[in-house]
N, C-alpha and C positions, 0 to 999 in steps of 0.2 A: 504494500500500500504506500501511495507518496502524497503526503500531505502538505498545504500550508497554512503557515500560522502567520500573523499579520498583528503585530503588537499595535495597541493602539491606545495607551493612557490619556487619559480627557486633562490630565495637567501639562502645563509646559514651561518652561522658566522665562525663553525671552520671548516666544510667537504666538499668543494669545489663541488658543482651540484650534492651532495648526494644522490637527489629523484632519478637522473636518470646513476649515477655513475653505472657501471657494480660490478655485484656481482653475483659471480660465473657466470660470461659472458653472464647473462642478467639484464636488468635494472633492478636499486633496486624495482622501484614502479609495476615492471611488477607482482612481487609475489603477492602483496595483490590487482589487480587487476584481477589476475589467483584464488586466493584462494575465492573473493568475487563470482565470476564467479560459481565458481564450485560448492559451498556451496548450489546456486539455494536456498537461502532464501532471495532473493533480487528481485524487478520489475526492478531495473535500477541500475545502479552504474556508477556514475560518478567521474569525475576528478575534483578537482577544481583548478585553476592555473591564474597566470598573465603570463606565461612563455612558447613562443610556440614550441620551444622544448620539452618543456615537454608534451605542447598538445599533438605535432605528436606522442611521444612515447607509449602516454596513447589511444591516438584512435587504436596506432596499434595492442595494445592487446586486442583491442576491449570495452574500455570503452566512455562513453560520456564526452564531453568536456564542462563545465561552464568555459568563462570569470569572473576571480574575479577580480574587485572593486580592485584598488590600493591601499586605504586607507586599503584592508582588504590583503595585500603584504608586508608591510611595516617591517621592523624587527624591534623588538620593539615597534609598536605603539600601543595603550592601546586597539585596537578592532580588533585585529586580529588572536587572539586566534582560535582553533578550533570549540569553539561551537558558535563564530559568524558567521563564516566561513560556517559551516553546515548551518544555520540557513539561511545565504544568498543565500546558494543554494535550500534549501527548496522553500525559496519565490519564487526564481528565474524560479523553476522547477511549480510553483504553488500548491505543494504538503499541506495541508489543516489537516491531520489526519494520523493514520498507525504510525508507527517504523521508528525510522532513525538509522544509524547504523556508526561511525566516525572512519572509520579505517586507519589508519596510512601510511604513504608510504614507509615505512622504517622500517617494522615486517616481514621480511622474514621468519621465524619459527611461524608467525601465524598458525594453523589448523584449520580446517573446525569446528571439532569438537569445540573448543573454542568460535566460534561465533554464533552456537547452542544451547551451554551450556549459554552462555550467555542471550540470546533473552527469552531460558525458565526458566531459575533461577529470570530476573527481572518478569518475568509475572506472574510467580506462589509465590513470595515475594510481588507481588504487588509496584515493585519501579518504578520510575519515569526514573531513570538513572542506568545504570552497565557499570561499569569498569573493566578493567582488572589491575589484580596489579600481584607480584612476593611473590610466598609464603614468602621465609625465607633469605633476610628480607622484610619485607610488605613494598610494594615500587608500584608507578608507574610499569606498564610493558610496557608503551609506543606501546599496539597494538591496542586497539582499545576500544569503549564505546559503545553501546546501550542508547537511550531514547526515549521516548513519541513524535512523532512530536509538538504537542502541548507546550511540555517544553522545546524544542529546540526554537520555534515560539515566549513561552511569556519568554524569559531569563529566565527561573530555572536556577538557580546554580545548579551547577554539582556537587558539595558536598553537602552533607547534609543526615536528616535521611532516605529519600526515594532513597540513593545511593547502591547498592548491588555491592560488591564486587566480581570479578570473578579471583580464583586463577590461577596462570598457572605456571607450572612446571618450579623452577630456571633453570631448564638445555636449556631452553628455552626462557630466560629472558633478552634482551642485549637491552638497550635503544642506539641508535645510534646516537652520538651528539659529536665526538671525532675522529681522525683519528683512537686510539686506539683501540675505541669502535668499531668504521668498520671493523679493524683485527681480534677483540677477536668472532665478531659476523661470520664474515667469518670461522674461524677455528669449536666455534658452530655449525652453521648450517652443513659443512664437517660431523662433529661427529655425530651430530642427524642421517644422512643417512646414514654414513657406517653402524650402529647400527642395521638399521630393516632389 
């Protein structure tokens, strides 16, 4: 079974309801629930949230709704990263083995093709986990990870030698964590579609 999970806390420190703030006059998280969708290398793809606005937003493009665990909401509190995150929806979901797949709520220039390239670059490298990073400079890409359900289940670390790195095109690279960043990524994504 290969699932995803789609974090989505209704807090945020500097971009006020960012998950679900409109971006290009629809919700941020609606994209990577549309692009998980489409992709059709998923059983399920769910939401995970404390936040029920965010539920209703996330059912209405058609994903499934996990209550998350307060303790796993908290801003800053030392377990609530996204690979515990996943991991609680795993249990949650009773999922046992198969692919999990952690994609972001906030990657609108994700493509289909990247979460492909993804899923076959760790399996044919034999890793545990793949990230996506920003070629130049090698960075975080802030869209999304692949791993082993099993190493989501016994805490693997997300770093290490069984990590495969998955490139994705700077023009396409905006970590969203800044009103800034919500402009430069809005003007982005404009640009990637006049383009094709």
């Amino acid at each position: 079974m290969t699932i995803c999970c789609i974090p989505a806390r209704g807090g945020s420190r500097r971009v006020h309801r960012k998950n679900i703030r409109l971006f290009h006059e629809k919700p941020l998280i609606s994209y990577s629930i549309t692009t998980a969708y489409e992709s059709r290398l998923f059983s399920r793809v769910v939401v995970s949230t404390e936040d029920a606005e965010i539920a209703e937003v996330s059912r209405s493009y058609g994903a499934e709704v996990l209550n998350r665990q307060s303790n796993l909401a908290e801003i800053g509190a030392p377990d609530c990263g996204t690979n515990e995150v996943t991991r609680d929806a795993l249990v949650q979901l009773g999922i046992k083995d198969g692919y999990a797949c952690c994609i972001y709520a906030t990657c609108p220039m994700l493509q289909i093709n990247d979460l492909r390239y993804g899923l076959e670059t760790m399996k044919k490298r034999g890793g545990v986990f793949a990230f996506s990073v920003g070629r130049e400079p090698l960075r975080d890409a802030g869209m999304f990870y692949w791993g082993e359900v099993g190493a989501f289940l016994s805490r693997h670390p997300l770093f290490g030698p069984e990590t495969v790195m998955i490139p994705i095109p700077s023009e396409r690279v905006c970590d969203i964590n800044t009103e800034d960043d919500f402009v430069r990524a809005e003007k982005m994504f404009q640009k990637m579609f006049s383009c094709v």
